[in-house]
N, C-alpha and C positions, 0 to 999 in steps of 0.2 A: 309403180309409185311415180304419181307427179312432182314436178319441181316449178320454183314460181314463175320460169320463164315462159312453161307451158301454161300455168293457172293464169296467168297475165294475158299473152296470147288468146284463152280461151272465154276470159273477162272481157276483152276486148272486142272478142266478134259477138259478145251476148249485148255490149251497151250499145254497139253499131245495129244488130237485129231491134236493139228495141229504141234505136233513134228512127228506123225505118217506120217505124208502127207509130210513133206519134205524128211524124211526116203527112202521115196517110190519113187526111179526113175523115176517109171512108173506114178506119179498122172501129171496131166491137168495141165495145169498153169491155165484155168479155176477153175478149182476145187482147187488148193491152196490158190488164189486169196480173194477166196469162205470163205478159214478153216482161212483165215490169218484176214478178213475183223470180220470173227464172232468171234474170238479169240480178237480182237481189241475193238468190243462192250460188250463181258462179259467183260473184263479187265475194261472197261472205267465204269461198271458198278458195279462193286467190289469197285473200287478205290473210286468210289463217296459214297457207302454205308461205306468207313472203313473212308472217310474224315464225313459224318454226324454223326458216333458213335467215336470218337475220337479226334475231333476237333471243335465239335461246339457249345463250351462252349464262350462263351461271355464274361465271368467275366473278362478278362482282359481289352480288351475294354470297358465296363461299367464303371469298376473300373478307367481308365484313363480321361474319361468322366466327370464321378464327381471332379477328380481332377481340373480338366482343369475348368467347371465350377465355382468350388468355386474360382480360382484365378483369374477369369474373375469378380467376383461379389465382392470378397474383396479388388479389386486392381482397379478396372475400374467403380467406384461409382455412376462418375456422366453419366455414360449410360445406356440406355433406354432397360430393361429388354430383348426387343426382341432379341437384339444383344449378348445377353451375355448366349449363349448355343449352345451344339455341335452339328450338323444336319452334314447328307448326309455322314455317314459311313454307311457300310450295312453287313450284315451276312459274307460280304465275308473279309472283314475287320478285321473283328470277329475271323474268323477261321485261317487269315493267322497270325493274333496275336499267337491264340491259337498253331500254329502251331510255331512259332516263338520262343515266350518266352520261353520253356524248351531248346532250343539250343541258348539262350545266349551267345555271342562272337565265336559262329562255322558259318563257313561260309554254307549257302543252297544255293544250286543253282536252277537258275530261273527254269528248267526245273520242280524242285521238288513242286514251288509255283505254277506254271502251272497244273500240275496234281493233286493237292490237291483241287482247284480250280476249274475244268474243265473246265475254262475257256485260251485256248492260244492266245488271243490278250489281253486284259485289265490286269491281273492280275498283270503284273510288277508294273503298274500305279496304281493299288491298294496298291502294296506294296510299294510302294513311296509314295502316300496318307498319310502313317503311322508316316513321318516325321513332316505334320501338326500336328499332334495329339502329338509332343514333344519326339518321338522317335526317336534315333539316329538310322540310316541305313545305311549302306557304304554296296557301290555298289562296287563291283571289279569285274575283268577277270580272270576266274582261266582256265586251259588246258581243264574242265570238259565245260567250257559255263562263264556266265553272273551269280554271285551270289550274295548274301545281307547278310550282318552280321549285326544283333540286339546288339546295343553294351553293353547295357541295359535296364533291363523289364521296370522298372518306368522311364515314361515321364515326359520332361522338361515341366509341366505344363504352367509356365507362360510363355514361350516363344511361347507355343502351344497357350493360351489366346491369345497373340496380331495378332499370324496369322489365327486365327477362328474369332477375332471379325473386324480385317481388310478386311476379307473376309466378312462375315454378310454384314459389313455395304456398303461394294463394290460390291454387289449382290442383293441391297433392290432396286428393280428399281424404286418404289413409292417418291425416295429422288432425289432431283434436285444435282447436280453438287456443288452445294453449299452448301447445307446441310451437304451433303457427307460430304466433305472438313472439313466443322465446326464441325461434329463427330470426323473425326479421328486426328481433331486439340485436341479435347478437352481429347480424350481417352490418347495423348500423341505420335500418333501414325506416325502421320502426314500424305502426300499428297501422295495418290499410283503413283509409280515410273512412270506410264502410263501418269499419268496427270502433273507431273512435267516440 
């Protein structure tokens, strides 16, 4: 098992092999193609080893978690346990928090959530995920790209409660239209905009 001092190390002698190769008048466009493609997979595999030792502490999502839970369960009494907990964030959720919350009110740009991520299609939409979970996120354009600024670490809990348990309860497909309706009458929450 490597660690990112070695993926760093081994990133390093791939971008120096393929600064050689552009140096070189004489290299193939084959053979750069070649130094540029392997230069691209150590890189991508550096970056994912310094996002697993760096980033993929959880505790802030957990921590928000609980939050969010207990105001789901001391606010919203008269509903049925199942509905009153946090489901469907995942490790990456996790890390772009971890990733997040030390830059508090700087802006990141999406390229950086991307790479942290290794994921370049889903990741924005993860990081917009995080506004469920009562975290404020403003999206703006800056000259660099598309970026997200955390506007602070601790989550609006209870605003997060009513759009996780409006969610639950809009996602149980075992409940008839009716039911539905009469849950999120009774949580306070009323009728999703869909069905109005």
């Amino acid at each position: 098992m490597t660690n990112w001092k070695q993926e760093r190390h081994a990133a390093q002698e791939e971008v120096e092999a393929l600064a050689v190769l552009l140096r070189d008048e004489d290299t193939t466009d084959r053979r750069l193609i070649a130094g540029y493609l392997e230069a691209k997979r150590v890189l991508a595999r550096a970056f994912e080893q310094l996002a697993v030792e760096k980033y993929s502490d959880n505790s802030h999502l957990e921590s928000a978690k609980i939050m969010i839970e207990h105001a789901m369960r001391s606010t919203f009494t008269q509903i049925p346990e199942k509905y009153l907990r946090v489901s469907g964030f995942s490790r990456v959720h996790a890390m772009l928090l971890a990733y997040l919350v030390p830059r508090v009110g700087t802006a990141v740009y999406a390229d950086e959530l991307r790479m942290l991520t290794g994921d370049a299609v889903h990741t924005e939409r993860r990081a917009r995920d995080l506004r469920d979970l009562g975290f404020a996120l403003l999206a703006s354009d800056h000259p660099g790209g598309q970026a997200y600024t955390l506007v602070d670490s601790v989550p609006a809990a209870q605003t997060a409660a009513v759009i996780l348990i409006h969610r639950n309860i809009r996602q149980d497909k075992t409940l008839s239209e009716n039911s539905r309706a009469r849950l999120l009458r009774l949580a306070g929450i009323g009728i999703p905009p869909e069905q109005e």
